[in-house]
N, C-alpha and C positions, 0 to 999 in steps of 0.2 A: 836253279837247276830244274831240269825239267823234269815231268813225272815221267815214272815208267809203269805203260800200260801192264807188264807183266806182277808190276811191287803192288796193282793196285785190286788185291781178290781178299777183302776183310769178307764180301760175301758170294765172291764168286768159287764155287772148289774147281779151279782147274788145274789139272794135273802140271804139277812143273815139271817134268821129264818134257812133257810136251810143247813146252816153253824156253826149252834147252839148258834147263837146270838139271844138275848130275849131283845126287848124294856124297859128300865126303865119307869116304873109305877109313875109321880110326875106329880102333877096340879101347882107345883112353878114354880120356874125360869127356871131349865131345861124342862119346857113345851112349853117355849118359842122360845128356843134356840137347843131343839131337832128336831129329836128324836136319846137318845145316846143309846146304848145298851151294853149290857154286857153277857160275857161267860161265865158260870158257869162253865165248865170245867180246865179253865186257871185264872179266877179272871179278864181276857182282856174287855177295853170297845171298844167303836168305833161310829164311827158316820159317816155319808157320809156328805161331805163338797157342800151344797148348797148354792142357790143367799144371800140367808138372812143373811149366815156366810160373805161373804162379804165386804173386806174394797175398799176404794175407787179408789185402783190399782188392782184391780179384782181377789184381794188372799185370802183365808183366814184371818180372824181377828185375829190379837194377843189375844188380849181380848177373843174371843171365843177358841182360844185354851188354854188362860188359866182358862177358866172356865170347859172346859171338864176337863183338868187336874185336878184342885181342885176336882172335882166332883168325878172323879176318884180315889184319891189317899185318898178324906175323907171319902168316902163308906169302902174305902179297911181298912183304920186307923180304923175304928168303927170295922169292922171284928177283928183286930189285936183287939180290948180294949174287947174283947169279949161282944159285942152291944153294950156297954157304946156310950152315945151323944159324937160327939168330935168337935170340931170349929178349924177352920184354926187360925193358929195367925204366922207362916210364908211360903210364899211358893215363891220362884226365877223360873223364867224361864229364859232359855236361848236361843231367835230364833238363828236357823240353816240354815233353806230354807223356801222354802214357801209350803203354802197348796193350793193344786188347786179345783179350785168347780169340785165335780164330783168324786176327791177323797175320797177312803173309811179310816179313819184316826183313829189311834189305839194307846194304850197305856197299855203296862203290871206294872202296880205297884207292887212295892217293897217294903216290910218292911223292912227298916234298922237297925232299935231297938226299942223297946217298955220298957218305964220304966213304972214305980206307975203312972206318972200323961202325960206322953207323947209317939208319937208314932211319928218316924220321916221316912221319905215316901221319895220315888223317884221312876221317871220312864219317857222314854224317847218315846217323840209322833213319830209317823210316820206311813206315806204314803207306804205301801210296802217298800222297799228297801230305800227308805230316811228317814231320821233323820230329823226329823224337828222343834224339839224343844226336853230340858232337862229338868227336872221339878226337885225339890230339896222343902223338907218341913216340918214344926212340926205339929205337931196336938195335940190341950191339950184334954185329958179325961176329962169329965164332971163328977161329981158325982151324978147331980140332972139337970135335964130337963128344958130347958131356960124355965122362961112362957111369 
C-alpha cells in the first residue's frame, strides 16, 4: 500500500480541513473520543492522536484504536448496505506498533463482500509509513432501526 502524503504529519501540523478532511458531526461517543474525520474523496478517516487517547505507557489506546476502526469500517458497511442501520457483531484487531500522541492516524476501509443480511469490512490503521494495527469484521444489516 502506498503511503499517503496527507497520513504522514507525526511532525507536520497541517490543517486537515485543508487536506479535505471534514470532522464527523456526532454528540455520542465519538464526541468524546474525537475529533475523527473523514475524506470524501477516498472513503479515509483519521484522527490526530492526543493526551486523552492515551494509555498508561504514553501510546495510543488499543481501545481507542479500536473504536476508530469500528467507527470506520461501520460508517463505510452502512455506505456498502446502501444507508441500511448495520451493528458490529465481529471485529479482530491485530496491534502491530504503537500510536504516538501527536500522530495523525488513518484508516482506508475495505469492502470485502456484501451479502442480503451482511457486509464484511477490513482495513489497516496507520501512522504515515507504519502499520499499526489490522482490523477484520462483519457487520449485520438492519432491516428496521434499533428504538
Amino acid at each position: 500500500m502506498e503511503t499517503d502524503p496527507t497520513m504522514t504529519c507525526e511532525t507536520d501540523p497541517f490543517d486537515p480541513n485543508d487536506a479535505g478532511w471534514a470532522p464527523i458531526e456526532d454528540a455520542g461517543f465519538i464526541a468524546h473520543i474525537g475529533p475523527v474525520h473523514r475524506r470524501a474523496s477516498d472513503g479515509a478517516y483519521a484522527f490526530r492522536a492526543e493526551q486523552k487517547h492515551a494509555n498508561l505507557i504514553g501510546v495510543v489506546h488499543g481501545g481507542m484504536l479500536m473504536s476508530f476502526a469500528d467507527r470506520a469500517l461501520g460508517e463505510t458497511a452502512m455506505r456498502a448496505a446502501d444507508g441500511a442501520n448495520c451493528v458490529t457483531i465481529q471485529l479482530e484487531m491485530k496491534f502491530i506498533d504503537v500510536g504516538r500522541l501527536g500522530d495523525w492516524i488513518g484508516i482506508g476501509p475495505l469492502v470485502v463482500k456484501r451479502t442480503g443480511s451482511l457486509v464484511f469490512m477490513r482495513g489497516d490503521v496507520r501512522a504515515g509509513g507504519r502499520l499499526l494495527a489490522s482490523a477484520d469484521g462483519v457487520w449485520k444489516i438492519l432491516r428496521r432501526r434499533p428504538s
